[in-house]
C-alpha positions in Angstrom: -69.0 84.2 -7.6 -69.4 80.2 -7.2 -71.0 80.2 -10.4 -68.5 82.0 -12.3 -65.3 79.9 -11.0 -67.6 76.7 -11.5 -67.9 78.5 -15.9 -64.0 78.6 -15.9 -63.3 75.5 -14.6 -65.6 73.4 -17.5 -63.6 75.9 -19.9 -60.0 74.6 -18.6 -61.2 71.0 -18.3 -62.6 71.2 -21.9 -59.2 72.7 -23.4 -57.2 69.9 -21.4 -59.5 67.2 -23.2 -59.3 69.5 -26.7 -55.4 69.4 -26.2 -55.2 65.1 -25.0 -57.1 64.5 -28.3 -55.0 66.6 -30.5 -51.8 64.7 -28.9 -53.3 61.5 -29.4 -53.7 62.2 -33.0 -49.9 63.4 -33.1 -48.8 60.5 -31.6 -50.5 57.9 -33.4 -49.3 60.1 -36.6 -45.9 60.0 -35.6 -45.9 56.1 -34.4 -47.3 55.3 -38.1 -45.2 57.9 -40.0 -41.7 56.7 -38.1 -42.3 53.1 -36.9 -45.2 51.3 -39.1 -44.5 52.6 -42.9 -41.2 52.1 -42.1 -41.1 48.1 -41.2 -41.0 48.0 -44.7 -37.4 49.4 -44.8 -36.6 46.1 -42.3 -35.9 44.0 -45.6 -33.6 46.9 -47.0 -31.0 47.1 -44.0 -31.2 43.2 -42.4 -27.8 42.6 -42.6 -26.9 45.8 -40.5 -29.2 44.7 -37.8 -27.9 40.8 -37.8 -24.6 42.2 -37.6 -24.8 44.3 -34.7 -26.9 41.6 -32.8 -24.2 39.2 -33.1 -21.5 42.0 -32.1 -23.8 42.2 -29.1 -24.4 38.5 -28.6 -20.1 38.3 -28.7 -20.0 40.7 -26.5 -22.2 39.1 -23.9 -20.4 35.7 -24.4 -16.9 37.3 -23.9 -18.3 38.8 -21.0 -19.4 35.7 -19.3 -15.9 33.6 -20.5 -14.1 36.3 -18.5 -16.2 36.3 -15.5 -15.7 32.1 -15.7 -12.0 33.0 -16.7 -11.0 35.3 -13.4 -13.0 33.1 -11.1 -11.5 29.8 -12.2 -8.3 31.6 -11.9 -8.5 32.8 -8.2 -10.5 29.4 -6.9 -9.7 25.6 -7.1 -11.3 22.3 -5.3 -8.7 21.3 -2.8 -9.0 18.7 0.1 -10.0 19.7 3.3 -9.9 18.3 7.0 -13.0 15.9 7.5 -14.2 13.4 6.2 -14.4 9.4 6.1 -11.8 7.0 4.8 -13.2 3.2 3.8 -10.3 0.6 3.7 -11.7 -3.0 2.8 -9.2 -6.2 4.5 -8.9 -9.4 4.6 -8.8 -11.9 7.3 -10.6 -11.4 10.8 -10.0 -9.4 13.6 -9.0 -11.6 16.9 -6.9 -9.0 19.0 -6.0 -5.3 18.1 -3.4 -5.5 20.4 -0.6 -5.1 17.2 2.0 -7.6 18.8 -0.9 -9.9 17.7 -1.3 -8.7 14.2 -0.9 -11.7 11.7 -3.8 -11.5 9.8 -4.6 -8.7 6.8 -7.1 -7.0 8.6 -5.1 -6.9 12.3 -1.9 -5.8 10.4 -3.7 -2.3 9.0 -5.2 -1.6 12.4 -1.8 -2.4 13.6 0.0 0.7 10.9 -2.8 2.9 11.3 -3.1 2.8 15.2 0.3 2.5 16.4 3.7 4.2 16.2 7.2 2.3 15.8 10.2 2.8 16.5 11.8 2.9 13.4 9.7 2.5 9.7 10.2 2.4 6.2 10.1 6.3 5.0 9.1 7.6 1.5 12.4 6.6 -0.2 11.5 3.2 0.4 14.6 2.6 3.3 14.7 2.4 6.7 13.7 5.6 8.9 13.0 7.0 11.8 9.7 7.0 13.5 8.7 7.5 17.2 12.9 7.5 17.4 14.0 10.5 17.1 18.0 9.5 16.6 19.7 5.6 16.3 23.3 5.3 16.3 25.4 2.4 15.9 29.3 2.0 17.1 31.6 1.7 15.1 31.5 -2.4 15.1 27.6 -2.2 14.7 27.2 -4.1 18.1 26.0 -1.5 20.1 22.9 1.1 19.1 21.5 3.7 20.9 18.3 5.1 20.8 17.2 8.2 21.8 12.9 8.9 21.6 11.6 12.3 20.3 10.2 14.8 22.5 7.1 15.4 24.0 5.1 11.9 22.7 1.9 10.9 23.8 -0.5 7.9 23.9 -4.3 9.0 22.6 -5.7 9.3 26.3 -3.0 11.9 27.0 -0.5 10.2 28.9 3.2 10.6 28.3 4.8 7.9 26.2 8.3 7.7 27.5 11.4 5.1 27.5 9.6 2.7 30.3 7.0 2.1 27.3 9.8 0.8 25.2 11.4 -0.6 27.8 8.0 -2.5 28.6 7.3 -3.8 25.2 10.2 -4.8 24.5 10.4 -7.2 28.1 7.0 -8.9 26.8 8.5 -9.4 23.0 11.3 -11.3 24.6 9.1 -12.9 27.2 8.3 -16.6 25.2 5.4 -16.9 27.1 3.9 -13.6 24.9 4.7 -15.9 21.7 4.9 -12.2 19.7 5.5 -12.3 15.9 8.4 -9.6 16.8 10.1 -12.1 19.0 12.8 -13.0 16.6 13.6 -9.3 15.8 15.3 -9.4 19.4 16.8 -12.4 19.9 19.4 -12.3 22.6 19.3 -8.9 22.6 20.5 -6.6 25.7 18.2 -3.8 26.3 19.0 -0.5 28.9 18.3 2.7 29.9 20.9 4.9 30.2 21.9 7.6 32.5 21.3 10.7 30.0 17.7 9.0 29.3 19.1 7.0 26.3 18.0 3.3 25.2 20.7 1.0 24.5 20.6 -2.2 22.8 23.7 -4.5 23.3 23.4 -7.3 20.3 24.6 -10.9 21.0 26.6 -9.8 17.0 27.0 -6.8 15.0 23.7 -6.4 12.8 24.0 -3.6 9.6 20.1 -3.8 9.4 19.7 -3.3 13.0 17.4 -0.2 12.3 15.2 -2.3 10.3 14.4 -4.8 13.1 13.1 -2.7 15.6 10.2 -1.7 13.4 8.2 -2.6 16.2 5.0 -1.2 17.9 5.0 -0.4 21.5 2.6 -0.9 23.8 1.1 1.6 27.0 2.8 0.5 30.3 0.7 2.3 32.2 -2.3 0.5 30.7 -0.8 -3.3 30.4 1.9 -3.3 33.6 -0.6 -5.1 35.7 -1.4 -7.4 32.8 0.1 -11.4 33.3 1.8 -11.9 30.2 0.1 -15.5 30.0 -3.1 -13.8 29.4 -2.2 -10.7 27.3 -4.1 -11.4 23.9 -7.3 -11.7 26.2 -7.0 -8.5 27.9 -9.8 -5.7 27.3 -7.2 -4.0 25.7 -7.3 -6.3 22.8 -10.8 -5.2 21.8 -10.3 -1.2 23.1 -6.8 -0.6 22.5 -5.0 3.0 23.6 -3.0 3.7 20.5 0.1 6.3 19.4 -0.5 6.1 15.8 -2.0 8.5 13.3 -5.4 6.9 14.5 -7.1 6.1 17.4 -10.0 3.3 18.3 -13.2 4.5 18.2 -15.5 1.6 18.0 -16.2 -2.0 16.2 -19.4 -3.2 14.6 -19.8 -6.8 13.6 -22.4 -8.1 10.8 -24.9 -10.6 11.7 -23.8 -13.2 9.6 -20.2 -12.6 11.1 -18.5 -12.1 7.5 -17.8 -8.9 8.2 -16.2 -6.4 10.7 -16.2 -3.0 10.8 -13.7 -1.0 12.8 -14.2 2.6 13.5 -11.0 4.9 13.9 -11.2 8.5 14.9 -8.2 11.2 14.2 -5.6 10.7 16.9 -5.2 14.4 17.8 -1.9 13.6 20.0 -0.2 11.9 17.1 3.7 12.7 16.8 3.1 14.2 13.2 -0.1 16.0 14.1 -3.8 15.5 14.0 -4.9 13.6 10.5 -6.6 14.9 8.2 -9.2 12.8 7.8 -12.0 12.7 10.9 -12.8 8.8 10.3 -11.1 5.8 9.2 -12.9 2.7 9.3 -11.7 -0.8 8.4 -14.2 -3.1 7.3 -12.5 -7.0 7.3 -14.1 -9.2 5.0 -13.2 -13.0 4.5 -13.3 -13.3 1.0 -11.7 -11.5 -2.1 -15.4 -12.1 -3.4 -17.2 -9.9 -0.7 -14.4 -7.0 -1.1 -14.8 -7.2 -4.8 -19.0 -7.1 -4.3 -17.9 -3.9 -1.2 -16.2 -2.4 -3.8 -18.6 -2.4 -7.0 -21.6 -1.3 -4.5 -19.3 2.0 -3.7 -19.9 0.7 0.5 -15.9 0.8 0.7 -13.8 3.0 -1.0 -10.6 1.4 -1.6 -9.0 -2.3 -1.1 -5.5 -3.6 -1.4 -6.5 -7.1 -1.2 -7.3 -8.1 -5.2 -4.3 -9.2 -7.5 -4.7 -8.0 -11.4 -7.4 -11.0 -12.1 -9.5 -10.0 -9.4 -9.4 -6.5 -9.9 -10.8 -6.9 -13.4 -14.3 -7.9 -11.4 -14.7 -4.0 -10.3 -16.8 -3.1 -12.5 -17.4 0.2 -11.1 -16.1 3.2 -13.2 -15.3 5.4 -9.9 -12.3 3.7 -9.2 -8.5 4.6 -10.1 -6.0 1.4 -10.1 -2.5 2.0 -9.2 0.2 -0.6 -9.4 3.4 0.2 -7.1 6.5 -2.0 -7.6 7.7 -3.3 -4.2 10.5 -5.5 -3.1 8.5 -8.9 -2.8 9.9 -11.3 -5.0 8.4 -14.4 -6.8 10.3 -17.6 -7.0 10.5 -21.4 -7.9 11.7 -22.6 -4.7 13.9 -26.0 -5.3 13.6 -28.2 -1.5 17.2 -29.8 -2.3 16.3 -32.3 0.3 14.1 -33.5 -1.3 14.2 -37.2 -3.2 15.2 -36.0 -6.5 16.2 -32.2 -6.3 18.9 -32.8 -3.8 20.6 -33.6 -7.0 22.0 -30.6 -8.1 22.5 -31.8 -11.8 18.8 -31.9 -12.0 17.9 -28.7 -10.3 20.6 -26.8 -12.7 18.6 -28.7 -15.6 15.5 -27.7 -15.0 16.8 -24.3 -15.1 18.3 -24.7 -18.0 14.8 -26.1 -20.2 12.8 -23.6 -18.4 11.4 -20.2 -20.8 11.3 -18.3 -18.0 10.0 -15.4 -20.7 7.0 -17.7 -21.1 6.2 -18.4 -17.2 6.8 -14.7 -16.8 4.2 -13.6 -19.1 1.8 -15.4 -17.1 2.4 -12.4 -14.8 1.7 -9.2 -16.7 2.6 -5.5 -15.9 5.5 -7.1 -13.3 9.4 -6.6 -13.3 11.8 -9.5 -14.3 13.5 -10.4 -11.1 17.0 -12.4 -12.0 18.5 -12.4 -8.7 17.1 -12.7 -5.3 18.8 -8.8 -4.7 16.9 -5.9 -5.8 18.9 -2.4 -6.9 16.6 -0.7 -4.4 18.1 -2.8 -1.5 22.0 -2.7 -2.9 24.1 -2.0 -6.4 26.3 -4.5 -6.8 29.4 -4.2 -9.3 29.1 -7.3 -11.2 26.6 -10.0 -11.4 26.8 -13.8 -12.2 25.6 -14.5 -15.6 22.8 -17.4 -15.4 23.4 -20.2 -18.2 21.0 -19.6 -21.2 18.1 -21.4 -22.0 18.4 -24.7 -23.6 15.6 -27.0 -24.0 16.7 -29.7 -26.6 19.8 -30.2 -24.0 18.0 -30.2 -20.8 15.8 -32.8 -22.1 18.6 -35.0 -23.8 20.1 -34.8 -19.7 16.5 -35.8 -18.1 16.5 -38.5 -20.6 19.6 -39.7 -19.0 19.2 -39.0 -15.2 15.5 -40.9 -16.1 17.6 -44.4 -16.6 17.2 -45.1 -13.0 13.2 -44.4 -13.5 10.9 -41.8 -13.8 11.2 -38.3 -12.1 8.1 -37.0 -10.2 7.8 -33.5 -9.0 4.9 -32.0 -6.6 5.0 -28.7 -6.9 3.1 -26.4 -4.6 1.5 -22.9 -4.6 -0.9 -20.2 -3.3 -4.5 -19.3 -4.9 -3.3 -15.4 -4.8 -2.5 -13.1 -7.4 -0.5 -14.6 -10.6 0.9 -17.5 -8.6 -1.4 -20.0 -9.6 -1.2 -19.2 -13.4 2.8 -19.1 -13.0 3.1 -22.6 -11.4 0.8 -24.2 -14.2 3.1 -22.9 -17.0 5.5 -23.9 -14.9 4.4 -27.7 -14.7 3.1 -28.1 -18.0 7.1 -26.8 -19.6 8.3 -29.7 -16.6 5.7 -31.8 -18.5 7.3 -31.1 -21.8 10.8 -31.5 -20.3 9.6 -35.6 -19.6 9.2 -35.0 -15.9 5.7 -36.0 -14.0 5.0 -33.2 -12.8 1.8 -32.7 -10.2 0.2 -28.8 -9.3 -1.2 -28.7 -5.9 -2.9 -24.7 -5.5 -4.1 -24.2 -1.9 -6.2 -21.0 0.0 -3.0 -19.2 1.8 -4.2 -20.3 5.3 -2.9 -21.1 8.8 -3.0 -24.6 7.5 -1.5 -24.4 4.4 1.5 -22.4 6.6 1.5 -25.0 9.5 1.1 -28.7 7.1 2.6 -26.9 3.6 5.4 -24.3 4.5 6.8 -25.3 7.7 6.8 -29.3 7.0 8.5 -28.1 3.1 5.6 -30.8 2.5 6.9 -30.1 -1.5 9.2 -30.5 -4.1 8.8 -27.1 -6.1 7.2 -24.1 -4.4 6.4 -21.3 -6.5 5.5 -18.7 -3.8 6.3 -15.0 -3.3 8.6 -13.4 -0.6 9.5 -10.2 1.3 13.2 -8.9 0.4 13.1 -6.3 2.5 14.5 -2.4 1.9 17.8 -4.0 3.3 19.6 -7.2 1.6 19.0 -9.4 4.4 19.6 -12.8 3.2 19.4 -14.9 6.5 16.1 -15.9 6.7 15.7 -17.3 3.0 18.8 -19.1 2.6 21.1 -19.8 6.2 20.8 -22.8 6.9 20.1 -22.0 11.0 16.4 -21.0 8.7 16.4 -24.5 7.7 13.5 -25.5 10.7 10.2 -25.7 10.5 10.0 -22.2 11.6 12.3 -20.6 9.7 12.3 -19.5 5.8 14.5 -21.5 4.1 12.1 -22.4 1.6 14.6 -24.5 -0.6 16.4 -26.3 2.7 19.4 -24.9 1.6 22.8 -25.3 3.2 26.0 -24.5 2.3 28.8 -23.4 4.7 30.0 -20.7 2.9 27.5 -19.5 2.1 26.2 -19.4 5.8 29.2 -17.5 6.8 29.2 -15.3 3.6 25.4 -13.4 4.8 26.3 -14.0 8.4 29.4 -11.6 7.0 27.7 -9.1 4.9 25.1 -8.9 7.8 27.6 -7.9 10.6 29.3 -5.1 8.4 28.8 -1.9 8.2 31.5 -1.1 5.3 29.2 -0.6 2.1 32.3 -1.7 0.1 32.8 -5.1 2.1 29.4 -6.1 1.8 29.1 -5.7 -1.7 31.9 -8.0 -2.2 30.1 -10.3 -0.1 26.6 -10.5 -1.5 28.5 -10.5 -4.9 30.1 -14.5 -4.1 27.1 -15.3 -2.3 25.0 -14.6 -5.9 27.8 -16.9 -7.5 26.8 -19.8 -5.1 23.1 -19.1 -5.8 23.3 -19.3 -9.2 25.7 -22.4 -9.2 23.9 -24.8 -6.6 20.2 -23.7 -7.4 18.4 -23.6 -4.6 15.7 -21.2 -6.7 15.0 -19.2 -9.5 14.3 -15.5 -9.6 10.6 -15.1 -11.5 9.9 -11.5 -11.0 9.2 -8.8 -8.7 5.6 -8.1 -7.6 3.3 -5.0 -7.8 1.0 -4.0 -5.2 -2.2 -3.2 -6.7 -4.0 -0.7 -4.8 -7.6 0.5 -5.7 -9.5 3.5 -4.8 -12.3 5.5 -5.1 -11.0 8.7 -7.6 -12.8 11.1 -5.0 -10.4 10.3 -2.4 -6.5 11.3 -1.9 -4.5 8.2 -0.7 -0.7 7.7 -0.6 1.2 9.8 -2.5 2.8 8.6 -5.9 6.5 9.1 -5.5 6.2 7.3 -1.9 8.2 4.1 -2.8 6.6 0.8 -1.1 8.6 -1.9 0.4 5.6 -3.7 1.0 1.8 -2.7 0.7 1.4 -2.0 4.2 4.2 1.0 3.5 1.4 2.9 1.5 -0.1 4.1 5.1 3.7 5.7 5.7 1.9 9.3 4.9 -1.8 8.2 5.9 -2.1 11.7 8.1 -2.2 13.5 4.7 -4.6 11.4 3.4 -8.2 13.2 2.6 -11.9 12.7 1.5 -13.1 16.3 1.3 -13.0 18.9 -1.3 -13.7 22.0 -0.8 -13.6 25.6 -3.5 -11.0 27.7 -2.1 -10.0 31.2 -3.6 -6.4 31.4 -4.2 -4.6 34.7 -3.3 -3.8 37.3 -6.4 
């Protein structure tokens, strides 16, 4: 039996290999009958097969443009929340209290940590800021103020009306010695009995709003505070803020060139939290070090370099944008001095100037005529300015020379286009037969305290803020005349005096066009300066970053932080709904 199954078994294993050798055979048959005697057919039908592999290599690319296509379509980079912010400054940091700020660097801690009362908005006038409402009577005498709801100081406490109240007692008190103090001069202050503020002014004041642009200060940390000793106070160096940003901390550099101050998102901020976590100000004392900051990518944007400087970033991951605002360059005439108190020789000067040619000097900037910008007012008519005339204006220096020569100092600041300006501007005096010297000195303390205030010149060429309102008092009234005040030229003129004293205390739009329209007829006829141009702000930052936005209209640079909370340093791919 075992025998016989093991016989039948070697028979079936026998057929099996019989039948795998016979299918072998067949297959390598087949293989060479359909596959290798016919590569020879390849050459016959080539263009068939590069045909179809090109259909299918379309097909594949098609294929992958669609799938880029559709996601590209339903995903974009946008900012995010998060994030770091590097602003480089000028000028050191000796108090962050902000009724201190006076140097570069203390007046953008000042904007970016604390709320005022009223500000600049994006239309480039005056708004509304930690006020919620400001109304004026119906002489302009009397405002009242009313605060938004529900404001709070970055450690959580209320800010309220004895806040303003507060602040506003230390402005006033001369022993503080604030920058704001002139803001409210004489000014009644009061708290209502429906929780109002209401300021009683010694005249009636169109620009009113503008002036209380002013930060206020935490009662409940300062009350105990003696005023005398304010600007040494711990709060100085660790301030409790109410602006879009709150202190976090401050480094200093061993060599002492450079601060860094760390601000954190001020989640109780009236417009809500930032979005940026970090903004940190690094003050530098030199255009030199923000320039080096900037081309070794350690900061990422500055407003502190004119168009000369800027052409030393060398760096290609910067954007440079230049916004108009209402600062305006002029040639300042001191008419008390020894030979421009003469009238005849101020109007003469004008007269030989190309004021084309000293404007070029300036590039990318708008001709300013007037010292009025449209922004601020539109007036009807305007003064026409007498043409240029050299071969006359020298043929009249010629004559007012009889009595000797005329010799002119002429004073400016090493920033921006100024310097370049003032020496076209002496060497066309030069060519006019006047001696004309060009003093250019470092915009410093010094130069405000020995230069500025003691009008220690004959000519200053020099740039100015005009303001979002037409305020003319502080340029040309004569109470501006002192060595604290701004009349740059000395001028004084009665009616003039009571012509922006009138246009101030209006509030009829008609009356005080009429009114700044005779005052620009006494500028242009007694001389006291001539209208160069009006200046950009030049603000440069990294192209990876989202800073103010481009229809936000600047009074001054500072007003580019008006939107800061929107500001952003992350991007992130977001699908975008169907």
């Amino acid at each position: 039996m075992g025998t016989s199954i093991k016989k039948r078994g070697r028979k079936i294993l026998r057929r099996f290999s019989k039948a795998s050798i016979q299918a072998s055979e067949d297959s390598r048959e087949h293989i060479k009958e359909n596959l290798i005697e016919r590569v020879s057919h390849i050459q016959n039908i080539k263009l068939l097969i590069l045909e179809w592999s090109l259909l299918t290599l379309a097909l594949i690319m098609l294929a992958m443009t669609q799938a880029f296509w559709f996601s590209s379509s339903y995903a974009t980079d946008v900012f995010v929340e998060g994030g770091t912010y590097t602003e480089a400054t000028i000028g050191r940091i000796n108090s962050m209290n902000p009724l201190f700020a006076t140097t570069g660097s203390e007046k953008v801690l000042s904007k970016l940590m604390f709320a005022t009362l009223t500000t600049v908005d994006y239309s480039g006038q005056p708004g509304l800021m930690l006020a919620e409402s400001l109304v004026p009577d119906e002489n302009g005498k009397v405002w009242t103020l009313k605060l938004r709801d529900d404001l709070k100081w970055s450690d959580g406490e209320a800010l309220t009306n004895e806040d303003v109240l507060f602040t506003i007692e230390l402005i006033q008190n001369p022993v503080v010695n604030t920058i704001y103090a002139s803001n409210l001069e004489n000014v009644k202050v009061a708290e209502s009995e429906n929780g109002e503020i209401v300021f009683t002014l010694p005249s009636a004041y169109a620009d009113f709003e503008s002036a209380l642009e002013i930060p206020i200060v935490p009662k409940h940390i300062l009350a105990n505070v003696a005023p005398k000793t304010l600007i040494e106070d711990n709060f100085s160096n660790m301030p409790v803020t109410s602006g879009a940003f709150k202190f976090n901390a401050l480094q200093t550099t061993a060599n002492s060139d450079e601060e860094v101050v760390y601000l954190s998102a001020n989640p109780n901020y009236y417009l809500g939290r930032p979005m940026l976590n970090t903004f940190a100000v690094h003050a530098f004392m030199t255009k030199d070090a923000v320039i080096n900051a900037l081309n070794s990518g350690s900061v990422t944007a500055t407003a502190e370099l004119g168009g000369l400087e800027a052409e030393k970033v060398t760096s290609g991951s910067f954007i440079k944008r230049e916004s108009s605002v209402n600062v305006g360059a002029f040639i300042f005439f001191n008419t008390t001095s020894h030979f421009l108190k003469d009238q005849t020789l101020r109007a003469t000067i004008r007269e030989g100037l190309n004021l084309a040619e000293i404007r070029m000097r300036a590039p990318g900037t708008l001709a300013l005529n007037y010292p009025l910008t449209s922004s601020q007012i539109e007036l009807n008519t305007y003064p026409e300015i007498p043409a240029e005339n050299f071969l006359e204006a020298t043929t009249k220096i010629e004559e007012l020379e009889e009595g000797g020569a005329i010799e002119l100092n002429i004073a400016t600041v090493s920033s921006g286009y100024l310097p370049a300006v003032a020496e076209e501007l002496k060497n066309q005096l030069v060519l006019l037969g006047i001696d004309a010297r060009l003093m250019v000195y470092e915009e410093t303390q010094d130069f405000i305290a020995n230069i500025i205030a003691k009008r220690n010149y004959d000519i200053l060429v020099y740039e100015v803020e005009l303001g979002a309102d037409p305020d003319l008092l502080p340029y040309y009234h004569s109470s501006q005349t002192k060595a604290a005040g701004l009349n740059l030229s000395n001028y004084s003129n009665a009616l003039v005096d009571d012509l922006i004293v009138g246009a101030r205390e209006t509030l009829d739009t008609g009356l005080r066009t009429r009114k700044y329209e005779s005052f620009l007829n006494y500028w242009v006829s007694d001389v006291p300066s001539i209208a160069l141009y009006q200046a950009n702000a030049l603000y440069i930052y990294n192209r990876n970053v989202r800073t103010y936005d481009e229809n936000v209209k600047l009074v001054t640079a500072i007003d580019r932080f008006s939107d800061v909370e929107d500001w952003a340093a992350v991007k992130a791919t977001r699908n975008l709904t169907p």
